[in-house]
Phi, psi and omega in degrees: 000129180251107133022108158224146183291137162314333176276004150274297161335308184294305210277289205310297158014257155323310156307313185283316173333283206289019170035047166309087226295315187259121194271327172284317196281306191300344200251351162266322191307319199263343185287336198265339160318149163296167169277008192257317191269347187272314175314287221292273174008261213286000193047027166274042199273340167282326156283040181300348193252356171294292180317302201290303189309304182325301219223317167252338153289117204277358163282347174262133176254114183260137189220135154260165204181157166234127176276108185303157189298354170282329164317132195264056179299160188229095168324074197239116188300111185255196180299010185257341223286181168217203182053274162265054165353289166306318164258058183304120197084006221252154179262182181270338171295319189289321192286357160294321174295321183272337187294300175350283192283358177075011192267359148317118163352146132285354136324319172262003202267322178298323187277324170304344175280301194308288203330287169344277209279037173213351108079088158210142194310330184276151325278177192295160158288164183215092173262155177239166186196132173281332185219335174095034184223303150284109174245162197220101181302069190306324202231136163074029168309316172284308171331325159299296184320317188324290197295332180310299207295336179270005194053038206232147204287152204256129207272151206212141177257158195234151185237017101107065158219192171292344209189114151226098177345297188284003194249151192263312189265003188276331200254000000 
């Protein structure tokens, strides 16, 4: 795992939020951003204290990394989250199983299928951990699937600390 400054998180961040076609033009276009502008960008504008623990705080510790496709993510919703809602607590292997068996949305089944076939590292995933034991998907839950299903390791900025405080269900 190598160390990275948060303000390379925040910005993949933001590029996956604001779904940017171009991972480069989106990675010069968000550096020029306000930090204001990058929350209304990411649709966090209602969670500034996620955005603070996350992103301005220097107790979350951030490492980039690729998590083998075997990694146990544990689905857990934070005040921000969206998308699989229904399944809080479910690991990714179960949620793999309904992408399988077809009882996965279909709506989320289309966009993993996109994703599959265009399989690209940008932006990173954005997972959290308390121990290096438990991950937790913040950012890029399909996008994880995508590469789990495709067996290929999942490339991830992982975020670190003891507590995190503004998130409901991690701690």
């Amino acid at each position: 795992m190598k160390k990275v400054n948060s303000l390379i998180v925040k910005t993949d961040f933001v590029i996956g939020q604001a779904k940017f076609p171009d991972y480069k033009t989106a990675l010069a276009e968000v550096r020029k951003l306000s930090e204001r502008e990058k929350i209304a960008l990411s649709g966090q504008q209602d969670f500034q204290e996620t955005w603070n623990e996350l992103f301005n705080d220097d107790t979350t510790q951030w490492f980039e990394t690729d998590l083998p496709p075997t990694t146990d993510f544990v689905n857990k919703i934070f005040d921000s989250g969206k998308g699989f809602m229904r399944s809080i607590g479910l690991k990714h292997s179960d949620l793999l199983k309904e992408y399988k068996s077809g009882k996965i949305n279909k709506k989320f089944k289309k966009q993993i299928d996109t994703i599959r076939k265009t399989l690209s590292p940008k932006p990173r995933i954005i997972v959290l951990t308390k121990d290096f034991k438990e991950y937790s998907i913040f950012d890029g839950g399909r996008r994880a699937l995508a590469f789990i299903l495709e067996k290929k390791n999942v490339p991830c900025y992982v975020g670190q600390r003891k507590k995190f405080s503004a998130l409901k269900y991690i701690n």
